[in-house]
FIRO-530515 format. One record per residue (C-alpha): residue in three letters; x, y, z; residue number from 0. Coordinates in nm, 2 decimals. Each point is the difference from the previous one (the first is absolute). Layout:
# FIRO-530515
  type    east   north      up  seq
   ALA       X       Y       Z  NUM
...
# end
This chain:
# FIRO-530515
  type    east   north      up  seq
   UNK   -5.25   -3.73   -2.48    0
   UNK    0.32   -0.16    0.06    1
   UNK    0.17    0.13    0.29    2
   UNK   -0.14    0.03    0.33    3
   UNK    0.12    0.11    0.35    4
   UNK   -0.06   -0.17    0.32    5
   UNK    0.04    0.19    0.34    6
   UNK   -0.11   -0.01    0.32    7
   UNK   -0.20    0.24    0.16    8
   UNK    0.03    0.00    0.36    9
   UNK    0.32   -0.08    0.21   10
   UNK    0.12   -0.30   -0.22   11
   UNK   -0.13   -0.37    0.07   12
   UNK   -0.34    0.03   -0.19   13
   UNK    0.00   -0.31   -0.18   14
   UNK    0.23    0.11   -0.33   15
   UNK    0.16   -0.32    0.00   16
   UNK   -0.29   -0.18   -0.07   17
   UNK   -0.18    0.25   -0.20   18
   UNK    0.36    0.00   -0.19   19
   UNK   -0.01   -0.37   -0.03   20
   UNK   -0.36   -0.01   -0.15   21
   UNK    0.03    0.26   -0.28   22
   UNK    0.31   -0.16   -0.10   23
   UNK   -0.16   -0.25   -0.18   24
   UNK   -0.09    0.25   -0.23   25
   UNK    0.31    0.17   -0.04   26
   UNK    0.30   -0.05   -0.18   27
   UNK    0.30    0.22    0.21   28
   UNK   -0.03    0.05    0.37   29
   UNK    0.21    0.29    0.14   30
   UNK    0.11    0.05    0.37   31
   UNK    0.09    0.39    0.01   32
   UNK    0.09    0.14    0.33   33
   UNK    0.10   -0.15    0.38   34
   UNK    0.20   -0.27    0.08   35
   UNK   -0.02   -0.32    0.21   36
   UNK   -0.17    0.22    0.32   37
   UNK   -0.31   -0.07   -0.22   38
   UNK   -0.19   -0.39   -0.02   39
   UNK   -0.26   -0.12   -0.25   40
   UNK   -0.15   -0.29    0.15   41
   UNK   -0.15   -0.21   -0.26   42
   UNK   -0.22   -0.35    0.08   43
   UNK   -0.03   -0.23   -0.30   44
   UNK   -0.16   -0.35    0.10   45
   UNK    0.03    0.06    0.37   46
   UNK    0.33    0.06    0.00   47
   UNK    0.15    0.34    0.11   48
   UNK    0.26    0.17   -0.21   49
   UNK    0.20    0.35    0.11   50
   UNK    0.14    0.20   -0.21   51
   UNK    0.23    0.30    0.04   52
   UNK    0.15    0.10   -0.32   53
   UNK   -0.08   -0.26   -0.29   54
   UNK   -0.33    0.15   -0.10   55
   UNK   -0.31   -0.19    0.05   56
   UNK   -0.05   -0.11   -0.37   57
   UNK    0.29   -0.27    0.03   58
   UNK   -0.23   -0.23    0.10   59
   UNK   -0.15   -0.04   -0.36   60
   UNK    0.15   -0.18   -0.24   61
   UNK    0.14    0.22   -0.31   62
   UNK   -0.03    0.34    0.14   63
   UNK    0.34    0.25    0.00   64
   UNK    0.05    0.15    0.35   65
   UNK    0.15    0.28    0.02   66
   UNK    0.21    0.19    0.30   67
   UNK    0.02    0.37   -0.12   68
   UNK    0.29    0.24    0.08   69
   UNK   -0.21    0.17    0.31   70
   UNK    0.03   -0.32    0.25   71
   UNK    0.26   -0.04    0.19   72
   UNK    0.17   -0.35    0.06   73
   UNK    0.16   -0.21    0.24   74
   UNK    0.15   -0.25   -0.19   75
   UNK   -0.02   -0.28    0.29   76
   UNK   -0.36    0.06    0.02   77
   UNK   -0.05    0.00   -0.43   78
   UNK    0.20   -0.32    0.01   79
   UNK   -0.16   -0.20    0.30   80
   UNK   -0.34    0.14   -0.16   81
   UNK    0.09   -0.16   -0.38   82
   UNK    0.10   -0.34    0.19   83
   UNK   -0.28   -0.02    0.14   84
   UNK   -0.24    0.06   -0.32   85
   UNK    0.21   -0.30   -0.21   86
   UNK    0.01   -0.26    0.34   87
   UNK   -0.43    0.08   -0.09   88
   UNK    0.05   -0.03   -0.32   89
   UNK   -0.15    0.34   -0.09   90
   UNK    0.35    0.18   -0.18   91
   UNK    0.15   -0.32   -0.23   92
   UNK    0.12    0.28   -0.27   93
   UNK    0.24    0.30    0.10   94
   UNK   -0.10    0.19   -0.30   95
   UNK   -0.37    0.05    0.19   96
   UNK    0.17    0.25    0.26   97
   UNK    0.21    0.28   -0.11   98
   UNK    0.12    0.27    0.25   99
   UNK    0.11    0.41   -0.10  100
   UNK    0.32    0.05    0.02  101
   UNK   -0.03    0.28    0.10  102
   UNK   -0.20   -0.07    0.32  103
   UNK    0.21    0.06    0.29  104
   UNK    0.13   -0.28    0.28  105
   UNK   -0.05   -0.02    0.33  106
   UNK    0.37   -0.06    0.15  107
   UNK    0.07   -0.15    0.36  108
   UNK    0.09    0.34    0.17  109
   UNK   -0.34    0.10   -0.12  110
   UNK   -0.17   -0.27    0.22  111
   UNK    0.24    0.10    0.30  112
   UNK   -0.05    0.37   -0.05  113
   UNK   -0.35   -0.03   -0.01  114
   UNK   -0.02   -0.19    0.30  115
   UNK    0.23    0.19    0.20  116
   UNK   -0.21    0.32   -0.12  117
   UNK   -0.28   -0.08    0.14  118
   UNK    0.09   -0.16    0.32  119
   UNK    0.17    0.35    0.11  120
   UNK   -0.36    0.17   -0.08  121
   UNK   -0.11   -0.19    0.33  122
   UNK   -0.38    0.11    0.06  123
   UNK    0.00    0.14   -0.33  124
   UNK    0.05   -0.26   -0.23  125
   UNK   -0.18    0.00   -0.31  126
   UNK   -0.07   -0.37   -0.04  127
   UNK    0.25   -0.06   -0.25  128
   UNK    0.03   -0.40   -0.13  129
   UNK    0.36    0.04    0.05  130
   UNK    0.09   -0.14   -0.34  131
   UNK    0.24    0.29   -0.13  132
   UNK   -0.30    0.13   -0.23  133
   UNK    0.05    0.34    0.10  134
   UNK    0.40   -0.01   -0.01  135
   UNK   -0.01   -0.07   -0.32  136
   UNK   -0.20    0.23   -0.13  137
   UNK    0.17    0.26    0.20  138
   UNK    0.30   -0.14   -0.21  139
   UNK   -0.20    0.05   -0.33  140
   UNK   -0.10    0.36    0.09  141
   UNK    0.34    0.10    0.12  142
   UNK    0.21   -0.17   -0.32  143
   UNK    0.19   -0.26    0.19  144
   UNK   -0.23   -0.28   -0.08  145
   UNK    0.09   -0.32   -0.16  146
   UNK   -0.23   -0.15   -0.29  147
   UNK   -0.05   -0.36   -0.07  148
   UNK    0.14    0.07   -0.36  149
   UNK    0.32   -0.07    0.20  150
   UNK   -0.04   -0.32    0.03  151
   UNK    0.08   -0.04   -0.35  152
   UNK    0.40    0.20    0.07  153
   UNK    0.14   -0.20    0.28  154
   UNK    0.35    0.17   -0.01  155
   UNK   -0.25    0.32    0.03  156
   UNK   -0.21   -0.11    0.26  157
   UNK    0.30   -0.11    0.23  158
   UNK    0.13    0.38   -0.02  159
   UNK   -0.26    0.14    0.05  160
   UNK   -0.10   -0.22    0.33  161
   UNK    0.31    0.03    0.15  162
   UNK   -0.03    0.36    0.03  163
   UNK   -0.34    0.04    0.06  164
   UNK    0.02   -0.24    0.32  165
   UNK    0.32    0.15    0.08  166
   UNK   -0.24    0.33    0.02  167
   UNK   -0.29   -0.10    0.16  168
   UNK    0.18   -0.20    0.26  169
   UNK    0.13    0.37    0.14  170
   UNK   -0.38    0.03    0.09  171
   UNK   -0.06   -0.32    0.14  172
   UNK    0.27    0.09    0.28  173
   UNK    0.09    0.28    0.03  174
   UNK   -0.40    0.15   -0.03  175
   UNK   -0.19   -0.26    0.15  176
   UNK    0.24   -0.24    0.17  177
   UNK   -0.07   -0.31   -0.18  178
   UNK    0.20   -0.26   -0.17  179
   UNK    0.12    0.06   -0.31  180
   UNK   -0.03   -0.21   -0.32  181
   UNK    0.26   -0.27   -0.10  182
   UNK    0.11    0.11   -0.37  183
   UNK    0.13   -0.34   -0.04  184
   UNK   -0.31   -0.17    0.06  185
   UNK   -0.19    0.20   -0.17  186
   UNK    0.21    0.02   -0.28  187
   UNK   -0.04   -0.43   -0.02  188
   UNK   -0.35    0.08    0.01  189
   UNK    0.00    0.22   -0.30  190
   UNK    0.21   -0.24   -0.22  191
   UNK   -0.27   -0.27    0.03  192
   UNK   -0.32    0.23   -0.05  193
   UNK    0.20    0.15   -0.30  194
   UNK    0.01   -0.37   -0.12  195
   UNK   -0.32   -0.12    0.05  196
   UNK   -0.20    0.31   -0.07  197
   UNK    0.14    0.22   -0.27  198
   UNK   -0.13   -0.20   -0.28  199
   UNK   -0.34    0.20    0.12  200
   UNK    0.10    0.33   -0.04  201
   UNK   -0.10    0.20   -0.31  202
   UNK   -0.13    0.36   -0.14  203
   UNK   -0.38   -0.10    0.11  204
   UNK   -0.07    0.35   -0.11  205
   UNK    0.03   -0.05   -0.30  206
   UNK   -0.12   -0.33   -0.05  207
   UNK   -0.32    0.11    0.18  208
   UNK   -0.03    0.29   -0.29  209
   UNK    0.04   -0.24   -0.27  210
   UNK   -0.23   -0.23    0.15  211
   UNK   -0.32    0.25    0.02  212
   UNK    0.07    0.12   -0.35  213
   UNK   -0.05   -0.41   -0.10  214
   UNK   -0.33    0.02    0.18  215
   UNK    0.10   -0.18    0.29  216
   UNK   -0.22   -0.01    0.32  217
   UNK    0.20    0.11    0.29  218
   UNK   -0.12    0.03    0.33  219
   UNK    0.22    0.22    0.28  220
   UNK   -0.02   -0.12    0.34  221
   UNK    0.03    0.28    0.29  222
   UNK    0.17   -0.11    0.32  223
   UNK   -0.10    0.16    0.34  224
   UNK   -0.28    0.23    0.00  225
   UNK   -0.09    0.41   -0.08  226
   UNK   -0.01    0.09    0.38  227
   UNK    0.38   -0.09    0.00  228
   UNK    0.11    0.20   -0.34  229
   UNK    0.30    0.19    0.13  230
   UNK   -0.13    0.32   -0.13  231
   UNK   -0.44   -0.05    0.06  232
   UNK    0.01   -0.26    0.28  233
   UNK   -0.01    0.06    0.37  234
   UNK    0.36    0.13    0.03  235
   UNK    0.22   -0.07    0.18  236
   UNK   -0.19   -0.32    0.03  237
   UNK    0.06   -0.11   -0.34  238
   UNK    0.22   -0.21   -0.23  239
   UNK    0.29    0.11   -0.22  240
   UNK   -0.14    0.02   -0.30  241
   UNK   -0.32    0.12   -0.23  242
   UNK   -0.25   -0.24    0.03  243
   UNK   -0.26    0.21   -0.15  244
   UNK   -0.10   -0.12   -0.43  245
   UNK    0.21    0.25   -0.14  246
   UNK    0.29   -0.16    0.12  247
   UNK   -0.11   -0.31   -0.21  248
   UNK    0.21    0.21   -0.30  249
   UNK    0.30    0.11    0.16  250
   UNK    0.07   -0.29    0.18  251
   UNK    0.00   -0.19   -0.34  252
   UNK    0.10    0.20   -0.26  253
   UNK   -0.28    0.05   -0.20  254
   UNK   -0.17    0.34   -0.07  255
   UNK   -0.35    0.06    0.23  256
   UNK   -0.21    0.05   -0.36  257
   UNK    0.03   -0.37   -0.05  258
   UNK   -0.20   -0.04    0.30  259
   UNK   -0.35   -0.11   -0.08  260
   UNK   -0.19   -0.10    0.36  261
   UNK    0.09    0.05    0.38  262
   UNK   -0.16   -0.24    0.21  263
   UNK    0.03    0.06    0.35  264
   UNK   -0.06   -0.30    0.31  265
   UNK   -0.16    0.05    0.34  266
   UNK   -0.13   -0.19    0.26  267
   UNK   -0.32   -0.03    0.08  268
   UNK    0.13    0.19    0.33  269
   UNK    0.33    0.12    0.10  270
   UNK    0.33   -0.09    0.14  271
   UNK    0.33    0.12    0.09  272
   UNK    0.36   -0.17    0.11  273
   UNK    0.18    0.19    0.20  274
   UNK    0.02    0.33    0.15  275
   UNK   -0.20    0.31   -0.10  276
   UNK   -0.36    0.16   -0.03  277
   UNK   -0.28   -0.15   -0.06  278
   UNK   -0.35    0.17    0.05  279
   UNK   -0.23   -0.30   -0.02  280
   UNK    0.21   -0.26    0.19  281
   UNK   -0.18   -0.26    0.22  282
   UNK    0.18   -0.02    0.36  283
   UNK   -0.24   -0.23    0.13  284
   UNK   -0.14   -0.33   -0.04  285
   UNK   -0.12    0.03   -0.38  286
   UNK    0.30    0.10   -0.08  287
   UNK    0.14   -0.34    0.14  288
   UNK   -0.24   -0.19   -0.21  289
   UNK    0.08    0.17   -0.34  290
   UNK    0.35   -0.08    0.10  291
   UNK   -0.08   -0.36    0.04  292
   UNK   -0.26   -0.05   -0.22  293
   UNK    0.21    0.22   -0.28  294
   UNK    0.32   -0.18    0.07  295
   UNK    0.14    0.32    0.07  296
   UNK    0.37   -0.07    0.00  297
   UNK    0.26    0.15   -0.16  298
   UNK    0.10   -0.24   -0.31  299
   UNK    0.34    0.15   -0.01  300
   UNK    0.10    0.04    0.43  301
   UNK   -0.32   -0.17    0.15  302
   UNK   -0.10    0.33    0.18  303
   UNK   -0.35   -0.01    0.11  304
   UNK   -0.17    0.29   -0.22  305
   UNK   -0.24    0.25    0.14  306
   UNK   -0.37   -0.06   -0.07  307
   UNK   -0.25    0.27   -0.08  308
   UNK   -0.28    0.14   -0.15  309
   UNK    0.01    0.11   -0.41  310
   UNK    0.10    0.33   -0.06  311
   UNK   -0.21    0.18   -0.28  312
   UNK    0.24    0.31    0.06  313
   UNK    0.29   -0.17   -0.03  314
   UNK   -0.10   -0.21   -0.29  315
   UNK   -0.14    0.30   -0.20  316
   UNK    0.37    0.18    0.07  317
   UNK    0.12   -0.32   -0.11  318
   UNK   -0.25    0.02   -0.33  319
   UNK    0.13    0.33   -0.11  320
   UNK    0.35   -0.07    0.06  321
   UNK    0.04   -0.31   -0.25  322
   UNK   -0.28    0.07   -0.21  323
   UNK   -0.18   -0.28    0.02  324
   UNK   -0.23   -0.15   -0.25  325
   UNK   -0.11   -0.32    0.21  326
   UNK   -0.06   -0.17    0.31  327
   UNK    0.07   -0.32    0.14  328
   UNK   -0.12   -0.05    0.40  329
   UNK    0.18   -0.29    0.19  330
   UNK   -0.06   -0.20    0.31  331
   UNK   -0.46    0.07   -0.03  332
   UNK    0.01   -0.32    0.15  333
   UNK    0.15    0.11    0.34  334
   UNK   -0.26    0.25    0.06  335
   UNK   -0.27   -0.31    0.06  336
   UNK   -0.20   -0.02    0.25  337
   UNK    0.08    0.39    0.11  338
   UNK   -0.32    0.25    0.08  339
   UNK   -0.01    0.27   -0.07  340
   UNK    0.35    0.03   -0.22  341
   UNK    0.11    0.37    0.02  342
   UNK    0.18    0.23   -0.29  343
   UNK    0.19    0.35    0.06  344
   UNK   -0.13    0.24   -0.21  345
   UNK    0.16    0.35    0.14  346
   UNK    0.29    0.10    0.25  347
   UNK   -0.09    0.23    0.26  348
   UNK    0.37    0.24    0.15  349
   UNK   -0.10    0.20    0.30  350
   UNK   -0.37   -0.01   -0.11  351
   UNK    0.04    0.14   -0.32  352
   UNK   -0.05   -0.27   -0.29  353
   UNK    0.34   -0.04   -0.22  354
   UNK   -0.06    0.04   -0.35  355
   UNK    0.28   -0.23   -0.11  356
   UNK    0.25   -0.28    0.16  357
   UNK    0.24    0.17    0.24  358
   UNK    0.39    0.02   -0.09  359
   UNK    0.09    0.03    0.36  360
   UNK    0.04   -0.30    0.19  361
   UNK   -0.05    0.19    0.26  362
   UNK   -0.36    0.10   -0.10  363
   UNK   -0.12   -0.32   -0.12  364
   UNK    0.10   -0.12    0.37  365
   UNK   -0.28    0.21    0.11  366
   UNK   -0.27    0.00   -0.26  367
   UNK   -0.35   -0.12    0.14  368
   UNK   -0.14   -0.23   -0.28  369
   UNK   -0.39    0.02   -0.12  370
   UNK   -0.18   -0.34   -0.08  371
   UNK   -0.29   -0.10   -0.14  372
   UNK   -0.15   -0.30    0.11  373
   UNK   -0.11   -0.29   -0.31  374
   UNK   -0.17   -0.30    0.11  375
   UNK    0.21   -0.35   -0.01  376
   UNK   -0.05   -0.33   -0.08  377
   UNK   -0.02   -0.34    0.16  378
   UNK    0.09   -0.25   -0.28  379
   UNK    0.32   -0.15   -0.07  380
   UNK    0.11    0.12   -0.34  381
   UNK    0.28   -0.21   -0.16  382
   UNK   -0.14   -0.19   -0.22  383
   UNK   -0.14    0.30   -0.20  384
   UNK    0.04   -0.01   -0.38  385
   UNK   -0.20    0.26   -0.10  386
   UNK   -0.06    0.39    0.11  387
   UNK   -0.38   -0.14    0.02  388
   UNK    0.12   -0.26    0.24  389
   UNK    0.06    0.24    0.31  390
   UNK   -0.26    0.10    0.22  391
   UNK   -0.14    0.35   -0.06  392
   UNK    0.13    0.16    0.34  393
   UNK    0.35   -0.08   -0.14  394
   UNK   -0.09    0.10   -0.37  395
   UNK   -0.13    0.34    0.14  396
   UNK    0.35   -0.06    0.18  397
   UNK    0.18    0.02   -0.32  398
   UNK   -0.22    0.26   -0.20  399
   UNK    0.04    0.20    0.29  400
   UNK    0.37    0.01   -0.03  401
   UNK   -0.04    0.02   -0.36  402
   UNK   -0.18    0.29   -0.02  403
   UNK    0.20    0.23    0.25  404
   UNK    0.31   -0.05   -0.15  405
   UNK   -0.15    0.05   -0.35  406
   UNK    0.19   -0.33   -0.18  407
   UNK   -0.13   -0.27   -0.11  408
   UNK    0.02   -0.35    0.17  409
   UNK    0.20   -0.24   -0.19  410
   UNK    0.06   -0.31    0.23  411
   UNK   -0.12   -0.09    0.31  412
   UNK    0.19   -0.29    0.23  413
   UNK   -0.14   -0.21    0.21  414
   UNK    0.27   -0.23    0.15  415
   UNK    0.32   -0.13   -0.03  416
   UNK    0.03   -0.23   -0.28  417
   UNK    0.11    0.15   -0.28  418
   UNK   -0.36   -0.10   -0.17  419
   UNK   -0.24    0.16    0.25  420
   UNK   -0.04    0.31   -0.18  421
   UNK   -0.23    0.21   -0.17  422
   UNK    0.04    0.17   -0.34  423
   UNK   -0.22    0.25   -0.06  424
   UNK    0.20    0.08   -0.37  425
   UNK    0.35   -0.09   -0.15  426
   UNK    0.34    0.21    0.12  427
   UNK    0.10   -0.01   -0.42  428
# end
């Protein structure tokens, strides 16, 4: 098998990064396929902490081709700051390791503003939006007005085409919701210098990516976000702007889906959320505090404290069937330590009637009454495991539990931070 899928299966910040990170070392090609910088891969290698919000994980190997496919979108500041940083470590000392679509779209400065100004006017009903022009942009792509980082490439073109789209979009800014407007001139200084420095990236990954899996290569796609906030599947309108879900892994890099050889899909050990929305098993009390602090349950990308609950065998099974997955990996085991009894949602009750599936309306999963069953916990501390054998039994019956609801097999298991303290149960290739 030589090309595997990597999503998350819960509300994004599962772990991917580091799951990412680890299988890399097997793989040749790591792709980044949908989202933009609202997502963060947090990655510690020798105690040091590394984020990432669009470079894909594998750039921390040496020799491995990363890859930005056409379905991100990409604010050139942030793409920029983000390769700067990677060479000052020492981790990106050849260009020709990162090569960007060209026909994945940018993320423009009204984007960020309009975005912004969006959600301020939604008062009490804001969506929890990073605020980082994701969803402008793709609004862009889906309406034909975007502008794709192939432009980089046609200065002359890109000035044109700037000018009038800020001359557009600054009509909104004022006139719709009273902000400032953007300075063309500025922004057109800008654009010069990231046409400069980061054209020499762009390319048609598509088709490199084809030609690559025909030679055999090992290429490993990395999701961004998680399934609960796929534009289409997730908890809408509480969602991201694009398809999160593994059959986006195709369209968001050019490839064809039969190429496809195994979906691996990341959850936690339990669940969390950032930002607003439902969320049946959510801990409002003080358990929930201490999976927040012993979890580190920040936001990687805006610091946000996440939401802290229970896992969710409905959700993840919705999530199963969705991506089709094949394996398993469970992150964070270690946090749920010293808790007893540990408990796991296995139906959804609406209006006492049992659901037979997850809920498309918001409004619904706002009111679901969630049914647990109760597994025994364990006291010892768990990160120095090696082996599956290692754990105590409470939190192998833990795992086999899990394992045998959702009906996929358990890959990898982590058990702390460091990029080492995990458990393979198998090989991703």
């Amino acid at each position: 098998m030589s090309v595997v899928v990597l999503i998350g299966c819960q509300w994004g910040d599962e772990g991917k990064g580091k799951v990412v990170d680890y299988f890399a070392r097997k793989a040749d090609v790591v792709v980044r396929f949908q989202g933009g910088n609202n997502a963060g891969h947090t990655l510690v290698v020798a105690g040091e902490q590394l984020i990432l919000h669009l470079v894909p994980s594998g750039i921390l190997h040496p020799n491995k081709l990363c890859i930005i496919g056409n379905g991100v979108v990409i604010d050139p500041e942030v793409l920029l700051e983000e390769i700067e940083l990677l060479k000052a470590k020492g981790h990106l000392t050849d260009d020709s390791r990162l090569k960007i679509s060209d026909r994945a779209h940018l993320i423009l400065p009204y984007h960020r503003a309009l975005d912004l100004a969006a959600e301020n006017k939604k008062g009490s009903a804001k969506i929890g939006t990073t605020g980082r022009g994701i969803g402008p942009s793709y609004s862009d792509k889906a309406s034909r007005s975007g502008l794709r980082f192939g432009l980089l490439k046609n200065p002359d073109l890109l000035k044109d085409k700037l000018e009038k789209a800020i001359e557009e979009k600054n009509q909104y800014l004022t006139k719709i919701f009273k902000a400032e407007p953007i300075d063309p001139e500025k922004a057109q200084k800008k654009f010069n210098a990231y046409s400069k420095k980061l054209s020499g990236y762009a390319e048609n990954t598509g088709l490199l990516l084809s030609r690559l899996v025909k030679e055999g290569k090992k290429v490993l796609f990395e999701g961004a976000q998680g399934t609960m906030l796929d534009l289409d599947h997730g908890t809408y309108p509480f969602v991201t702007s694009s398809n999160t879900v593994s059959a986006n892994a195709a369209i968001g890099s050019g490839i064809g889906p039969k190429l496809i050889d195994r979906i691996v899909g990341v959850s936690k050990a339990y669940t969390t959320r950032v930002g607003a929305g439902p969320f049946p098993t959510e801990l409002k009390d003080e358990l929930g505090e201490k999976l927040r602090e012993r979890g580190g349950e920040y936001g990687a990308t805006t610091g946000r404290p996440r939401r802290c609950g229970w896992i969710d065998m409905v959700q993840l099974k919705y999530a199963v069937r969705l991506n089709s997955l094949t394996d398993l990996v469970v992150t964070k085991l270690d946090v749920l330590s010293g808790i007893d009894p540990l408990k796991v949602c296995v139906g959804y009750k609406y209006k006492g009637e049992p659901l037979e599936d997850f809920p498309a309306e918001a409004e619904v999963l706002e009111e679901v009454e969630p049914v647990y069953k109760e597994l025994k916990g364990w006291k010892e501390d768990i990160n120095g495991a090696k082996e599956f054998k290692d754990l105590p039994f409470t939190a192998r019956d833990y795992l086999k539990f899990i394992q045998d609801e959702l009906a996929v097999p358990l890959l990898a298991v982590s058990v702390g931070k460091e990029r080492e303290q995990i458990i393979t149960l198998g090989e991703p290739f």
